[in-house]
N, C-alpha and C positions, 0 to 999 in steps of 0.2 A: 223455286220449288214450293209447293204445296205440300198438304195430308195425300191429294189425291194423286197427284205426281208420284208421291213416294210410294205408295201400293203398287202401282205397275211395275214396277221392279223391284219387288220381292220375289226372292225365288219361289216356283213352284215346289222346292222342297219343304218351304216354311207356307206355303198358301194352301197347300193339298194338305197339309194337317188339320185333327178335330180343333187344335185350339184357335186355330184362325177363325173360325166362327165367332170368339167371343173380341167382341171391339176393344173390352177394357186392354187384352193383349196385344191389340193391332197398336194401340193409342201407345202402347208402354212399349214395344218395338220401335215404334215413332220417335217418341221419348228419347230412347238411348241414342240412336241413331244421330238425334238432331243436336243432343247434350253433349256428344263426341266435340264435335266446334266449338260450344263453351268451355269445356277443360282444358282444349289447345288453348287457348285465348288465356285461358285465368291464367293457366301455367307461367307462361311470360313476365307474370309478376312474381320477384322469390317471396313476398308476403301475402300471395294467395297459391302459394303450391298445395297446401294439405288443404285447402278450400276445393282445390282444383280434381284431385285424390279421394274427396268424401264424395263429389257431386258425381264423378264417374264411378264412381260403385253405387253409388245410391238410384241415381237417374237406372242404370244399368238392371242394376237387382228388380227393378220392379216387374220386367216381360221374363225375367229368368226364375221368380221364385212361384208366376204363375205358371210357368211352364212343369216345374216340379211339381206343383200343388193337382197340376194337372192330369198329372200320369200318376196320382192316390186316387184311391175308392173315394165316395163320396162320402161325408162325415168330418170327424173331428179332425184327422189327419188332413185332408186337403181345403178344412178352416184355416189352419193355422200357418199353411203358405200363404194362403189368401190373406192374413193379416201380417207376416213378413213384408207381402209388396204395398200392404197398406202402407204400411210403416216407413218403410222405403219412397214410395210415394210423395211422404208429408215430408221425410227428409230433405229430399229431393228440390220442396217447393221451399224447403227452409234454407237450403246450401245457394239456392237461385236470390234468394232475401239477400242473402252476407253478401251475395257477387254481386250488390246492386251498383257499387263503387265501381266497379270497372266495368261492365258487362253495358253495354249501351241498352236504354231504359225500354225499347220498343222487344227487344230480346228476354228479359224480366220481363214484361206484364204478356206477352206470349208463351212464357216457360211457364210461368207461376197460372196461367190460366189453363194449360194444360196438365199440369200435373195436380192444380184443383178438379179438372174435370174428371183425371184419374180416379181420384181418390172420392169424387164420389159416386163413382160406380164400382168400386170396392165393397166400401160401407156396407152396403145392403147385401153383399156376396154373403156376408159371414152369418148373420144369423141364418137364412136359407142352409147353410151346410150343418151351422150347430143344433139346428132346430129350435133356437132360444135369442133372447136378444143379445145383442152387442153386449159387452162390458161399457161400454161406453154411453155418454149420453148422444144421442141422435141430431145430427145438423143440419140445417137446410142452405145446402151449396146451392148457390148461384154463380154460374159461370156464365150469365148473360151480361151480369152487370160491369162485367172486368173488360169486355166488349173482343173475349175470346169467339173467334173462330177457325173451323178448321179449314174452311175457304180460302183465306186469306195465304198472303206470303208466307213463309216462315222467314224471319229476319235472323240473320245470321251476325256475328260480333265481325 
């Protein structure tokens, strides 16, 4: 299975909505969907169960808090979902780090390159809604060099 694989079968209950337009949710839909197999996986080990527990709510929160961010006016209120799934996002690529010990390495550098790719099309959401810049200092993600694509296999543990 592929990105492109997996879009065909999303329901038209989730594709007929305004937020399927924006890719960052399609990618973070993806995300969870594909982070489901790594939690089964980690689970297996009883010293990666709360590893296992953080990465599936985190993986998970990311299409779920743009979803709420979605259905706010635009402004400060639907900033600050949009920096929930940031958040969630870097989590996310942080909880796929610790799993690097068990998780076979082609699975890491495909998780960890998509949930960089996530997070930097986040980024730039936020000042657009606050009208102001980030609280943050500004970074220049490169998800070319990780040698992420969405073309490719998704490799499964």
């Amino acid at each position: 299975m592929n990105y492109a694989n997996w879009l065909v079968d999303v329901p038209s209950e989730i594709t007929n909505d305004p937020i399927w337009k924006l890719e960052v949710y399609r990618l973070g839909l993806f995300a969870g969907d594909i982070g489901l197999q790594d939690a089964l996986l980690l689970m297996k080990k009883p010293l990666m169960l709360s590893i296992a527990d953080q990465l599936h709510r985190s993986i998970d929160s990311i299409s779920v808090n743009l979803t709420e961010g979605y259905s706010r006016s635009k402004g400060l209120d639907r900033a600050r979902f949009i920096e929930a799934s940031l958040g969630s996002a870097r989590e996310s690529r942080d909880w796929y780090y610790k799993s690097r010990h068990v998780l076979p390495t082609e699975v890491i550098k495909h998780r960890m390159g998509l949930t960089t790719r996530i997070v930097s099309m986040l980024a730039p959401m936020i000042p657009h809604q606050r009208k102001h810049a980030i609280r943050e200092e500004q970074a220049e993600y490169n998800t070319q060099s990780s040698g992420f694509s969405l073309d490719s296999e998704v490799p499964f543990p």
